[in-house]
C-alpha angles and dihedrals in degrees: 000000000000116000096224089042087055106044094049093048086052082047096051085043085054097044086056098046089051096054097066104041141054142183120229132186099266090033108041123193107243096211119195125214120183127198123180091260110021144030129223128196133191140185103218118193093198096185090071100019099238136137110234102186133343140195134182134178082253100076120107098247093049096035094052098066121082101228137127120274098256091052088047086048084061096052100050085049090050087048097047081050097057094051091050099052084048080065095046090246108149102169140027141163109259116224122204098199098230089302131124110267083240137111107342100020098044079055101057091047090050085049100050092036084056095058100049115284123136111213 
């Protein structure tokens, strides 16, 4: 498949998604963005337009094991669980980012839901 092609089909999917949902202060939006190689997530508190906490693989703790992506994925879900329950922050509303709610992201989700987190 084409890579503009792609790309633009994943940024309608987002734009969708977006749409129809939002991220408050009390009810943040937990935003996923994968790389090929890493994954970033976000709370996202849209009403005032601020970041609340973020993770990402990259982080020392996480970069440092030798362990597969998905596992790494966990465990960024796990960390960002673990801020946002620091800032008293219970649910939120999970955001896919216009990618399949498959491998990576499932496991962030599965991470995050395992902390403590209520979708």
């Amino acid at each position: 498949m084409n890579p503009k092609v792609k790309t633009s089909r994943r940024q309608n999917i987002r734009y969708r998604i977006r749409r129809k949902i939002s991220g408050a202060a009390q009810n943040p939006r937990l935003s996923v963005f994968r790389s090929n190689t890493d994954i970033y997530v976000q709370l996202i508190d849209d009403a005032n337009g601020q970041t609340l906490a973020s993770a990402s693989s990259k982080d020392k703790a996480i970069a440092s094991q030798k362990i597969t992506k998905i596992e790494k994925s966990k465990l960024v879900g796990e960390t960002i669980a673990k801020k946002a329950a620091e800032l008293g922050i219970t649910k939120i509303t999970f955001d896919r980012g216009g990618y399949l709610y498959h491998g990576r992201v499932k496991s962030v989700a599965d991470g995050a839901r395992e902390g403590g987190l209520q979708f």
